[in-house]
C-alpha positions as CSV (number, residue, x, y, z in Angstrom):
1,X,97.2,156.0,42.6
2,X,100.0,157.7,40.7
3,X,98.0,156.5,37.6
4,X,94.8,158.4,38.7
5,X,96.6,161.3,39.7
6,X,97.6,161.6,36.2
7,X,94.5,161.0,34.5
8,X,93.1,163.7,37.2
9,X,95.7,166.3,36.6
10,X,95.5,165.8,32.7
11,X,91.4,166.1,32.6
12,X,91.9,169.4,34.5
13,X,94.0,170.8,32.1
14,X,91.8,169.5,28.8
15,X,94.8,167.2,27.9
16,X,93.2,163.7,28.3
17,X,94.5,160.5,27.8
18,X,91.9,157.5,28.5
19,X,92.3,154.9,31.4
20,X,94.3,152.5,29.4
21,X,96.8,154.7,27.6
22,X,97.2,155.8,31.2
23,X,97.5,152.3,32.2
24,X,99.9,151.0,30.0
25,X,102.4,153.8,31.2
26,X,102.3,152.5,34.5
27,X,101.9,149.0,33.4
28,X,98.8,148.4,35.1
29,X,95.4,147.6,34.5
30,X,93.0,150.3,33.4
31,X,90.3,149.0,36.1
32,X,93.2,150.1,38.7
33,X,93.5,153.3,37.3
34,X,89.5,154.4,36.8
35,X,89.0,152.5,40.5
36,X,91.5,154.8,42.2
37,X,90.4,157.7,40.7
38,X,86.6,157.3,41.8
39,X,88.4,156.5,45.5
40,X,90.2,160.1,45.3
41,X,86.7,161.8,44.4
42,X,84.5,159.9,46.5
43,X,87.0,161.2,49.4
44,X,87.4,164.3,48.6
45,X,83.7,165.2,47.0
46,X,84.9,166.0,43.7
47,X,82.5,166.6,40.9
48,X,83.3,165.3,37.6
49,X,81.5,165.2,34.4
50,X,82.3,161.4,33.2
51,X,81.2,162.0,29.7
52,X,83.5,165.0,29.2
53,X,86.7,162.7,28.5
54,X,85.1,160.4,26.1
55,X,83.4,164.2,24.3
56,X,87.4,165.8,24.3
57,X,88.6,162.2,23.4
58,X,86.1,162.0,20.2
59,X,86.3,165.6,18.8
60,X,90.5,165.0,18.7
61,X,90.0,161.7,16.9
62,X,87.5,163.1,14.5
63,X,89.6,166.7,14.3
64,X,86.9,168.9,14.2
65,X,87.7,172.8,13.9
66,X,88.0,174.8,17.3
67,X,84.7,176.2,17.1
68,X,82.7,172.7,16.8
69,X,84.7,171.3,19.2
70,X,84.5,174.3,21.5
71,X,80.7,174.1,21.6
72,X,80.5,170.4,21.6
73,X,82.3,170.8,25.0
74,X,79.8,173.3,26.0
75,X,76.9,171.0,25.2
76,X,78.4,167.9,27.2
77,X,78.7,170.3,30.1
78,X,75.3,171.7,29.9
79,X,73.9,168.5,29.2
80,X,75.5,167.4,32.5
81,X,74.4,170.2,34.5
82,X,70.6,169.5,33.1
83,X,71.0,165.7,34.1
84,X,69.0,164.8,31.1
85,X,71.5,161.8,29.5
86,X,72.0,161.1,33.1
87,X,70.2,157.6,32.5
88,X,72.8,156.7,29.3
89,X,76.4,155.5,29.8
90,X,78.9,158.2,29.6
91,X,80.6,156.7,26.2
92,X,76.7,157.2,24.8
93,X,75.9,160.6,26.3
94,X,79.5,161.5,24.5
95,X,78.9,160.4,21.1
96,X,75.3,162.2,21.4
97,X,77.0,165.4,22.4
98,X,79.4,164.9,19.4
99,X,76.7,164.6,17.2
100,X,74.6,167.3,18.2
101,X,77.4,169.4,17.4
102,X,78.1,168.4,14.4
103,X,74.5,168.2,13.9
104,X,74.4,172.3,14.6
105,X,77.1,173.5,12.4
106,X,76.0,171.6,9.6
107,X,79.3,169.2,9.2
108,X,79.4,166.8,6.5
109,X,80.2,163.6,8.6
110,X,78.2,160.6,8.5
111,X,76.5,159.1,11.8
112,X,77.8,155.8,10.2
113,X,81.6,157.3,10.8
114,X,80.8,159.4,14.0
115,X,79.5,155.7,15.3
116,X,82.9,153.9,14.1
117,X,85.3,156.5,15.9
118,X,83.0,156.9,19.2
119,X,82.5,152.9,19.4
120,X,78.8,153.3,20.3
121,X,76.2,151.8,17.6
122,X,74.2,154.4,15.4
123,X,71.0,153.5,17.0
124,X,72.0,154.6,20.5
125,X,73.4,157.7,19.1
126,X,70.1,158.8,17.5
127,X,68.3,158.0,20.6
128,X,70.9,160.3,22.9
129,X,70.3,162.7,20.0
130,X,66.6,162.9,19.9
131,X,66.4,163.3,23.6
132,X,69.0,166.2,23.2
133,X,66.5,168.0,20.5
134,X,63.8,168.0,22.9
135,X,66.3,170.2,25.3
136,X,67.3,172.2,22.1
137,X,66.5,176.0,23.6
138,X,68.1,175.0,26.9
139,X,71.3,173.6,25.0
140,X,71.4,176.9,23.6
């Protein structure tokens, strides 16, 4: 529980460590860790965007300027609000988001490296990302 309170008070201040960095300070099991956190906001009706970890997580490890990373974060959110990457897993919605962003302000990274660093296959990131484009003037 301690673990989950940690991960939950860190996400609300945008300073996000994932479940198994998390873990590993408690020496626990990351399962533990996401489990008792989806206990705490089942019971107390939290909302919670899932993708917006693995979307703060991916612009650190890519260090993107403020601005990209800024308006990434406000895609993931919108994106959420929309529901319309609701059907993908979170780690996929994420590296879309990441993309799209980088996508809009015209950043010289490669999809090749964008896959590497977000661990989801090139592939699934185009698909995320053409169903974003089709959402383009809502994203805006």
């Amino acid at each position: 529980i301690q673990g989950a309170c940690m991960a939950m008070a860190l996400k609300s201040s945008n300073h996000i460590l994932s479940y198994k960095e998390i873990a590993q300070l408690f020496d626990i099991e990351s399962k533990y860790v996401s489990d008792a956190e989806k206990i705490i906001r089942k019971y107390y009706d939290l909302k919670y965007n899932q993708y917006y970890e693995y979307t703060v997580i991916n612009c650190q490890k890519l260090d993107l300027p403020i601005i990209v990373t800024n308006r990434i974060y406000q895609i993931a959110n919108k994106t959420h609000e929309l529901g319309i990457l609701d059907t993908n897993t979170p780690v996929s919605m994420a590296a879309g988001c990441v993309y799209y962003g980088i996508m809009e302000y015209y950043l010289d990274i490669n999809i090749i490296n964008i896959s590497k660093i977000c661990n989801v296959s090139v592939q699934t990131i185009n698909k995320v990302y053409n169903i974003m484009i089709n959402y383009t003037l809502e994203l805006l």
